[in-house]
C-alpha positions in Angstrom: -42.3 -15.9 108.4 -40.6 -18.6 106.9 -41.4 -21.5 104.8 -40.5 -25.3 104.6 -40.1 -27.8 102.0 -42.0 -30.7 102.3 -41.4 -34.4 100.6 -43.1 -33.4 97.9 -41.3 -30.1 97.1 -43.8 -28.0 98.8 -43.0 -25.2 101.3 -44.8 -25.1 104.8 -44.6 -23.0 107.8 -42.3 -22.6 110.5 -39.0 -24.0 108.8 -39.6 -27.5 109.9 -40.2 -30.6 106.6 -44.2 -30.7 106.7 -43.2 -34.6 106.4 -40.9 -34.7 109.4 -42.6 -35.3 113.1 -42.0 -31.8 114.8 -41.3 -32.0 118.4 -43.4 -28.6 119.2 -46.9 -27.8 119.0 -49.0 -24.9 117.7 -50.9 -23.8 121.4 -54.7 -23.3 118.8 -53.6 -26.9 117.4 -56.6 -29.2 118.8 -56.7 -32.0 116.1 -54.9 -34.9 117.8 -57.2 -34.3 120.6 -60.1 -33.4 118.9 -59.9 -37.1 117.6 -59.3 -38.6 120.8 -62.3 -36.8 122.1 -64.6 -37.7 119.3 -63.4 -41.9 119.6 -64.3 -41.5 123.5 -67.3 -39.8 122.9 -68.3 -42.8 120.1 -67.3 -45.3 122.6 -69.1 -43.8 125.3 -72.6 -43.8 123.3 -72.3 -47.2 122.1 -71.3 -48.1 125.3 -75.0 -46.0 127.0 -77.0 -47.5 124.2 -75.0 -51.4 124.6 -76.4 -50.7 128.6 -79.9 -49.0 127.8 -80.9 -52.1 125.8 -79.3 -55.0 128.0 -81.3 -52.9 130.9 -84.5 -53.2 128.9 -84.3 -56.2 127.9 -84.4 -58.0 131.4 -87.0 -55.6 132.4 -88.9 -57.0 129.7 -88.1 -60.4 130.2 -88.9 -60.1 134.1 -92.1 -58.9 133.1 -93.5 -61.6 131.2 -95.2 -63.4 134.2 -97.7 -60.1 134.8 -99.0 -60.9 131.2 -100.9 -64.0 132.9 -102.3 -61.7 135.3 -103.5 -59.7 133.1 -104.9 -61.9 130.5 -106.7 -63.4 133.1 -108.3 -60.5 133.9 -109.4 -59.5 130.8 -110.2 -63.5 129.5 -112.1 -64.5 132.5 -114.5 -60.9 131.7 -115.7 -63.0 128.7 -115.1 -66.4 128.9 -117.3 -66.3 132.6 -119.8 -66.0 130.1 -119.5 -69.5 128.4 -118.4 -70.9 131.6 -121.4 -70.1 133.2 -123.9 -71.5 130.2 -121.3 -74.5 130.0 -120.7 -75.8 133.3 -124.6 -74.7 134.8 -123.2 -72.4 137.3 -124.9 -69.7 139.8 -123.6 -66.2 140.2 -122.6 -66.7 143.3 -120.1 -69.2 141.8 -119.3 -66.6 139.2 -117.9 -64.4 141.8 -116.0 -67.2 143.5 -114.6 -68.4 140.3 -113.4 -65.0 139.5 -112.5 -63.3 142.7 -111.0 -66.2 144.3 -107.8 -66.0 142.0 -106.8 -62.4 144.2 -107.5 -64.5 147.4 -105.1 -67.7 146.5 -102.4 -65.2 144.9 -101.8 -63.9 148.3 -99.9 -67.6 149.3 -97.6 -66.8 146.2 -97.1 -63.2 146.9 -96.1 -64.4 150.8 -94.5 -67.2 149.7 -92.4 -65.1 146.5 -90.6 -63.0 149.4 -89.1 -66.2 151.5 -88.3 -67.4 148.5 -86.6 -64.8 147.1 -84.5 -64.1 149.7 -83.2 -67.8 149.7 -83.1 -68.8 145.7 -82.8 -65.4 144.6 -84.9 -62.8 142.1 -84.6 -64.5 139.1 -85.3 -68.1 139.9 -88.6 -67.2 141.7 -89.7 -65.8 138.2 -88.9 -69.6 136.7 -91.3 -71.1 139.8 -93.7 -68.7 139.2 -93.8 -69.9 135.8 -93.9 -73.6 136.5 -96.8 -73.4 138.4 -98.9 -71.3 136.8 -98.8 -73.6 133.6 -99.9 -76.2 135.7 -102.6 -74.4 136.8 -103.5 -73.0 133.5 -103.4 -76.6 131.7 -105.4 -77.5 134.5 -108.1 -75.3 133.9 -108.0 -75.4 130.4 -108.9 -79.5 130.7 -111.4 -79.1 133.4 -114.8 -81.3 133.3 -116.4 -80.1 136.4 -115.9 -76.9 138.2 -114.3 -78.4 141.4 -111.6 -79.2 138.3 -111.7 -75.5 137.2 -111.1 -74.2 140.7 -108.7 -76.4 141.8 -106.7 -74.8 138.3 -107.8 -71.5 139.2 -105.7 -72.1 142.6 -102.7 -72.8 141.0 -102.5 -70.0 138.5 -103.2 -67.8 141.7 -100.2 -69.4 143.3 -98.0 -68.9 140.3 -99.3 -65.1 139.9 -99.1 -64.2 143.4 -95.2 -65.2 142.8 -94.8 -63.3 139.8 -96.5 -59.9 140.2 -94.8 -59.7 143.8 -91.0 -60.3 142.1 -90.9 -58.7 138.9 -90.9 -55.0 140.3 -88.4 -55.6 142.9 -85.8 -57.4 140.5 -86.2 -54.3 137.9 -86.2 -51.8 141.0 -82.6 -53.7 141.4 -80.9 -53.8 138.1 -82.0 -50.6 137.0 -80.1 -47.2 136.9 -81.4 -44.5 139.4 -82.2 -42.1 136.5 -84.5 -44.5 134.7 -86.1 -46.8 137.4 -89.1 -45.3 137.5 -89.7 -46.0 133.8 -88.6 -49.1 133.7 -90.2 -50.7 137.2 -93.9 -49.2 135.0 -93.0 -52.5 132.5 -95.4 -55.1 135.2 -97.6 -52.7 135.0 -97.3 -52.2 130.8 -97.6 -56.1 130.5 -100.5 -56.8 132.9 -102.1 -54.1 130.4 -101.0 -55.6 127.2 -102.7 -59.1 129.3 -105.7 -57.7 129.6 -106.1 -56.6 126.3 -104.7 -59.8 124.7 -107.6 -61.3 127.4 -110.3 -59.4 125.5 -109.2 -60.1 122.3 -109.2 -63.5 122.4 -112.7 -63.0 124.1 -113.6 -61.9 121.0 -111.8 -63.9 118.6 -112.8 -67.2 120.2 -117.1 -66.5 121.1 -117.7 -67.7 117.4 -116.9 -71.3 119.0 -118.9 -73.8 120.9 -119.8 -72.7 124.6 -117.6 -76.1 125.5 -114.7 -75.1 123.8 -114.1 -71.4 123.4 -113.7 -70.8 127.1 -110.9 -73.4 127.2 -109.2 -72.4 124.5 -109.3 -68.6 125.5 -107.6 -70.2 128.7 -105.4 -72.6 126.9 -104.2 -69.1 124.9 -102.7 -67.4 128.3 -100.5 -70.5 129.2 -98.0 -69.6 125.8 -96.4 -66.2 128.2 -95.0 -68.5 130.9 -93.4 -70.7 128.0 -91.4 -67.8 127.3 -90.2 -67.2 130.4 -88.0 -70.2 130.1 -85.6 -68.4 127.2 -85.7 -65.6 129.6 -83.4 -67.2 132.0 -80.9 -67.4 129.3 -80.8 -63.5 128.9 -81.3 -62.2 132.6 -78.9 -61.6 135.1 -79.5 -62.3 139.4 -80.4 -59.0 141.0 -76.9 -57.3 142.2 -78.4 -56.7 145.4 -79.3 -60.2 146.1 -75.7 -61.5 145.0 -74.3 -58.7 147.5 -76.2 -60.2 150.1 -75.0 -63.8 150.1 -71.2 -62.0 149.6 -71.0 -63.1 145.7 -69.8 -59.4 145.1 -67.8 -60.1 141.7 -70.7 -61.7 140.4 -72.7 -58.3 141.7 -70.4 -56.5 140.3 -70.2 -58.1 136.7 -74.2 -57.4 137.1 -73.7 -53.9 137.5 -71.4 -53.4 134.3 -73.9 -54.5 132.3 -76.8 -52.4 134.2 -74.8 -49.1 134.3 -73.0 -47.0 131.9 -69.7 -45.5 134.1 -67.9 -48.2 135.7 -66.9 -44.9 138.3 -71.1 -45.0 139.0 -70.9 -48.8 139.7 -68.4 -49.0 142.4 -70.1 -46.5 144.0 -73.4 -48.1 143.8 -71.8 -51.6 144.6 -70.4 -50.0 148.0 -73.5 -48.3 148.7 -75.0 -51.8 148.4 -72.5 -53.3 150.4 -72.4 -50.4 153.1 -77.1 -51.4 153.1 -76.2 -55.2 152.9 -73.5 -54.9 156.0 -76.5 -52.7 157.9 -78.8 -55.2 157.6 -76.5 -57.9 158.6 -75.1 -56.2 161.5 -74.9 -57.3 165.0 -78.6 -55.3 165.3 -80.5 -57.8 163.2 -78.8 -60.8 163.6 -80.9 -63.7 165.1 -84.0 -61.2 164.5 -86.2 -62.8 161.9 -87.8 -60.0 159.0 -91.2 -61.1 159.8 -90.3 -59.9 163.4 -89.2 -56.8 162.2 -92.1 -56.1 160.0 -95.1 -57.3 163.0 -93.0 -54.9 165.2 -91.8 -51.9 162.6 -89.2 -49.2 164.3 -90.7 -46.1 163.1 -89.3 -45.4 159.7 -90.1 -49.1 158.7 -93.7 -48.4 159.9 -94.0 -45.4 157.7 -92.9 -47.4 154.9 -95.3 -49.9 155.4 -98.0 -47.4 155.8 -97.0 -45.8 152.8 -96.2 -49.1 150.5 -99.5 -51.1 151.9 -101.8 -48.3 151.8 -101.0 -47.2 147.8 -101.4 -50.8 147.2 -104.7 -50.9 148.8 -106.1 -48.0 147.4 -105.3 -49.0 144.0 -107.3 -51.9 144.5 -110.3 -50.5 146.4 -110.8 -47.5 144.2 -112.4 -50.4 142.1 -110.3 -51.1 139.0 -110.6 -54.9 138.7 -114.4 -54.3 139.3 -114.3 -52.3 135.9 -112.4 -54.3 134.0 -113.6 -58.0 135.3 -117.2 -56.9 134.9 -117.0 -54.7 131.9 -119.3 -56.5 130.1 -121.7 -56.7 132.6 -121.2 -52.9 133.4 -121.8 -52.2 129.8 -124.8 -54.5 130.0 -126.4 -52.0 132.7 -126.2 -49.0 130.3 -128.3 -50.8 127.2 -125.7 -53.2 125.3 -126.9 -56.4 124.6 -126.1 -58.3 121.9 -122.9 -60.6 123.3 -120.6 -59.8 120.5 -121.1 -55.8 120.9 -120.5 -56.3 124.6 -117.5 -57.8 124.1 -116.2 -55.3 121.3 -116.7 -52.6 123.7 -114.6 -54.5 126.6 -111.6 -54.2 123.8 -111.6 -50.7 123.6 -111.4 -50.8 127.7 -108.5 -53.2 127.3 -106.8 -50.8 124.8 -107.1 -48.0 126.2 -105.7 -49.0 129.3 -102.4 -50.2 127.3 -102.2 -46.9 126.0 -102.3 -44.7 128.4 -99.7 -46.5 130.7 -97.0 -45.3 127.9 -98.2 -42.2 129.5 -96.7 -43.4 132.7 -93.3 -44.4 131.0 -92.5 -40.8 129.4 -93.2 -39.0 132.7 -92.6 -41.0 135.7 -88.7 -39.9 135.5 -89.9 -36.4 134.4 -92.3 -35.5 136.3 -92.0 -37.6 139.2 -94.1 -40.3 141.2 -96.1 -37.9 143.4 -97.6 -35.3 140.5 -98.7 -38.9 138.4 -100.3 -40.4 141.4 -102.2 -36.4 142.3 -103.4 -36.7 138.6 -104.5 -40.1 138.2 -106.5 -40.2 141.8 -108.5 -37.1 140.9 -109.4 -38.1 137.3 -110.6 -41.8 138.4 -112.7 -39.5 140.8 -114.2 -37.6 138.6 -114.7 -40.3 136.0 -116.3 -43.0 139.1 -118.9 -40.3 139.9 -119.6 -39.4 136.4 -120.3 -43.4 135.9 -122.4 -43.1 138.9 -124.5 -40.4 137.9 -124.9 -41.4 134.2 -126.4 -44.8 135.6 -128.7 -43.2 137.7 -129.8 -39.8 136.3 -130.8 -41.8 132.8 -132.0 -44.1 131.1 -130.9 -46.9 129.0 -130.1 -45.8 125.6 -127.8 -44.9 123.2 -126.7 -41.7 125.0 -126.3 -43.7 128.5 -124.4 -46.4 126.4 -121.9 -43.7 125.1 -121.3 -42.1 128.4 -120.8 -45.5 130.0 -118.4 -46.1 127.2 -116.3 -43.1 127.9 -116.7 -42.9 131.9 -115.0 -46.5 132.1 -112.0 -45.8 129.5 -111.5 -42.4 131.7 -111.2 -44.0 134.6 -108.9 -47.0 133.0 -107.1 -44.2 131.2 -106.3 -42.5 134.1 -105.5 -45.2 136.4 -102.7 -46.3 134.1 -101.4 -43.3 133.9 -100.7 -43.2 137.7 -102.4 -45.2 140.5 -101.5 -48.6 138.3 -97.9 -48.7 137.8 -96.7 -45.8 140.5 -97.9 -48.1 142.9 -96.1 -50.6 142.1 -92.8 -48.6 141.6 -93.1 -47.1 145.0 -93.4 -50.6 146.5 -90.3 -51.9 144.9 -88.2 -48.9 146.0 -89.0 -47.4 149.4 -88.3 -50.8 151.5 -84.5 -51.6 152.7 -82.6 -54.3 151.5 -83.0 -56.4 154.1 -86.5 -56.3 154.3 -87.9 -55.4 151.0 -88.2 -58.9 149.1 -90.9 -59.5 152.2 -92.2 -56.3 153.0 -93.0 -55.7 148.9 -94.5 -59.3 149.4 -96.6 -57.7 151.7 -97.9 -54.8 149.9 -98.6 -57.7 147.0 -100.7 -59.6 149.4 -102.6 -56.4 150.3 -103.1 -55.6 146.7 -104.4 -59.3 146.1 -106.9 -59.6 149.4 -108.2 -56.3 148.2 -108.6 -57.4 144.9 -109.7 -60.4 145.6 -112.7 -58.8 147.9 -113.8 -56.1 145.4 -114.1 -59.2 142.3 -115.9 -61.3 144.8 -118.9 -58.8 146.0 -119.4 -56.5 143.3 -122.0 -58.2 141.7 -124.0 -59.1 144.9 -122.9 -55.3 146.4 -124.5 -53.8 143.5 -127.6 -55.6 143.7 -128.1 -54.5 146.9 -127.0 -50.6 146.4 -127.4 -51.0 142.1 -124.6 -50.2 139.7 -124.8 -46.4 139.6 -124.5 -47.1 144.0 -121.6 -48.8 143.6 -119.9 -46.6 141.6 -120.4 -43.9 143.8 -119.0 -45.9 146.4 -115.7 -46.5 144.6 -115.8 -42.5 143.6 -115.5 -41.8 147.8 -112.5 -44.5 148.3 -110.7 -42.5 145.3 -111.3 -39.2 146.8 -109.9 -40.6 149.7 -106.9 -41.6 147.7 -106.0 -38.4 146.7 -105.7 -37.4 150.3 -103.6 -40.3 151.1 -101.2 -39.3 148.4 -101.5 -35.5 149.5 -100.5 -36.2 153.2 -98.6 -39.2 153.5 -96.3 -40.8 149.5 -93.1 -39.3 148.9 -91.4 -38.0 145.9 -88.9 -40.7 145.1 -87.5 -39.5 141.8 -83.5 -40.0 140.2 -82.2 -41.5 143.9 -81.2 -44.2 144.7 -82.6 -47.2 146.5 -80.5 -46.6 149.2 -80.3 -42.5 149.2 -84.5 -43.4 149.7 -84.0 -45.7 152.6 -81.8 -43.0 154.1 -84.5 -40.6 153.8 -87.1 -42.4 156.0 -84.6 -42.7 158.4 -83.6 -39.3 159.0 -87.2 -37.8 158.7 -88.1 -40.1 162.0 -84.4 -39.1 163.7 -84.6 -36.1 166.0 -87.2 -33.8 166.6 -89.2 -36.2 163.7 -89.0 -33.2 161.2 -89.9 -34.0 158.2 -87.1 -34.3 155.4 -87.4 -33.8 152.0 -85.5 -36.0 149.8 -83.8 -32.6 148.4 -82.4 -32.0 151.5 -81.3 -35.3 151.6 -79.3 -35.4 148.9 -77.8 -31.9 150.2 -77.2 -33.4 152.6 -74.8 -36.3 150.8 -73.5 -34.1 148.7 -71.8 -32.0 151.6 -70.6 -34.6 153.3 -68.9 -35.5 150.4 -67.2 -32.3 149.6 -66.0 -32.0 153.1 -64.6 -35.7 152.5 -63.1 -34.2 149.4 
């Protein structure tokens, strides 16, 4: 072995001046690259974590209109109260007031898709906005309750344009592996709505009975303000930009939504290769609401699919329990005003909670296994209600049971049913289509809605409450076989991989196809390409 002298005096191996650059390598010597590795690898993280909090950001930001949903939903529980003793009111009224909010939303929801497709994603959210503060300053001032209701129509306006966008603009900016968690966010902040609703219930009943309702209204019109300093932060939806043929812009989008610029050209030309499908001689001069009166087959499955989890979610009763909670609670032996209200809090957080749930597992576990879940526990938890109602009698023990049957069934819905539906929706429709055919789903959500809010109080005095919750305990069970027999699993692909999926399962023989073999089937056709 022999030994060098480096600058310093000292001897090193191989014969060569330890200070002098030495043209050969040792073969184990991995340091130079070693380094290299390690910068990439830094690089590469701060790069995933730059694009995990840009993604979640403008699915935050998109969701800020479902707050006013859902603080109407959970203020209108308890400031119906006031409204009622302020304005002299019937219950009949009542139910009007509250339920007509689903009705109206509908025109939004309709509306929302044209719109889309012409404005874009993002500015739909800012009209959304606009009109639901008018509406809600409009209520908020109201001296008679023609006043109120004309207010009430423009908030349902402005909502119906909101809740239908938001999940279709996340759907579209986010990456495959992580869409399911971040398309839950409408559903998080309708939550976080309804609880904000109740607590400001609460905090404001110490009032007059002519001003707390309005201020409790006043409170939900500060979310929409917001909205405005979202624009600042939010991209357009790539998808959208592809369509009208901006694709640098689309592709500037998908840099910042994605963490391998490899991964976003091929998701830009799988967009492209959708956007020039629906473009194509086949569809041109043939409106979308055409296509959707008269679905070819794997459209109508997606229809049936995206309208009928939107429906169910709806009829299984939820807006029942949490508009009326106070009333529900009233049934089982609460009466003092501020009690009932307290206990409408814990409905309103536990429903928040549990839709974290949602988040954790919905890219995990899947769609299907939440939905399976939440459809049997609202079951069990509707009939339990039912029973408690009926089988006893008022009292601290019927009070209790009440108490938990309601944040069961809240609990589990927001674990499933509640956002899954809405994720489904925003994914399972083609490009071409899916601004109006999710539109459509939000107008059957709304009309449901809007029908369970307005007859509860007059179905259950004909059938009583422990009746009606029965009732809503058979449309859930029917749920679960809906999901059994007819929802997808829909997990990690892509938008367009999913669109592919209905096609093929109504191509041939109609077999069905799993989305498994699916992507097998991609990924062969790639290696023979390779």
């Amino acid at each position: 072995m022999m030994f060098q002298e480096n600058g310093n005096g000292e001897m090193g191996l191989s014969g060569i001046p330890l200070g002098a650059k030495n043209k050969y390598k040792r073969m184990n010597s991995e340091f130079p690259d070693d380094n290299d590795d390690v910068l990439n690898q830094q690089q590469l993280e701060a790069r995933r974590n730059s694009t995990r909090k840009y993604v979640i950001a403008c699915a935050i930001f998109a969701s800020l209109n479902n707050v006013l949903l859902g603080y109407d939903v959970g203020v209108m529980s308890g400031a119906v109260i006031f409204i009622k003793e302020d304005l002299k009111i019937t219950e009949v009224q009542v139910e009007f007031l509250i339920g007509i909010l689903s009705i109206v939303s509908l025109l939004g929801s309709l509306g929302g898709g044209r719109t889309s497709d012409i404005i874009g994603r993002k500015w739909t959210m800012a009209l959304a906005a606009v009109v639901f503060q008018m509406g809600g300053i409009t209520m908020t001032l109201a001296p008679s309750y023609e006043i109120l209701m004309i207010g009430r129509l423009l908030a349902g306006i402005g909502i119906g344009f909101g809740v239908m966008i938001s999940p279709i603009y996340i759907a579209e900016i986010s990456p495959n592996l992580t869409r399911g968690s971040l398309t839950t966010f409408p559903e998080i902040f309708i939550n976080v709505g309804i609880m904000l609703g109740y607590v400001s219930n609460y905090a404001f009943s110490g009032l007059s009975v002519h001003i707390s309702w309005r201020v409790m209204l006043a409170v939900g019109i500060l979310p929409s303000v917001f909205i405005g300093f979202a624009l600042f932060v939010i991209p357009e939806s790539p998808r959208w930009l592809v369509m009208q043929n901006r694709i640098d812009e689309a592709r500037s989008v998908l840099l910042k939504t994605n963490e391998d610029e490899k991964e976003v050209e091929e998701r830009l030309a799988e967009i492209q290769q959708a956007a020039g499908f629906a473009n194509s001689d086949k569809y041109e001069g043939k409106p979308v609401w055409r296509e959707l009166m008269f679905p070819p087959p794997a459209l109508r499955w997606m229809l049936i699919t995206g309208l009928g989890i939107q429906c169910f979610q709806q009829i299984s009763g939820i807006d029942a329990t949490v508009y009326y909670s106070p009333e529900i609670f009233q049934a089982a032996g609460i009466e003092d005003k501020s009690k009932l209200l307290a206990a409408t809090v814990a409905v309103g957080i536990t429903k928040t909670i549990f839709i974290f749930v949602a988040i954790v597992l919905i890219d995990k576990l899947g769609r299907k296994p939440l939905l399976i879940t939440s459809t049997i526990g609202m079951t069990v938890c509707l009939f339990g209600m039912g029973a408690t109602l009926s089988l006893f009698e008022k009292g601290p023990l019927v009070i209790a049971l009440a108490i938990l049957f309601v944040c069961g069934n809240v609990a589990f819905f927001s674990v499933g049913l509640g956002p899954v539906c809405w994720v489904l929706t925003s994914e399972i429709f083609p490009l071409r289509v899916r601004a109006q055919a999710s539109a459509l789903g939000a107008v059957a959500n709304r009309v449901c809605s809007g029908i369970i809010a307005m007859s509860f109080l007059s179905v259950s005095d004909a059938i009583s409450f422990s009746g009606t919750f029965f009732l809503f305990s058979a449309i859930s069970a029917l749920a679960i076989v809906f999901v059994f027999t007819i929802v997808p699993e829909t997990k990690g692909k892509s938008l367009e991989q999913i669109e592919m999926m209905f096609q093929k399962e109504h191509e041939g023989q109609g077999k069905e196809l799993e989305l498994g073999d699916v992507e097998q089937l991609v990924q062969n056709k790639t290696g023979l390409t390779n």
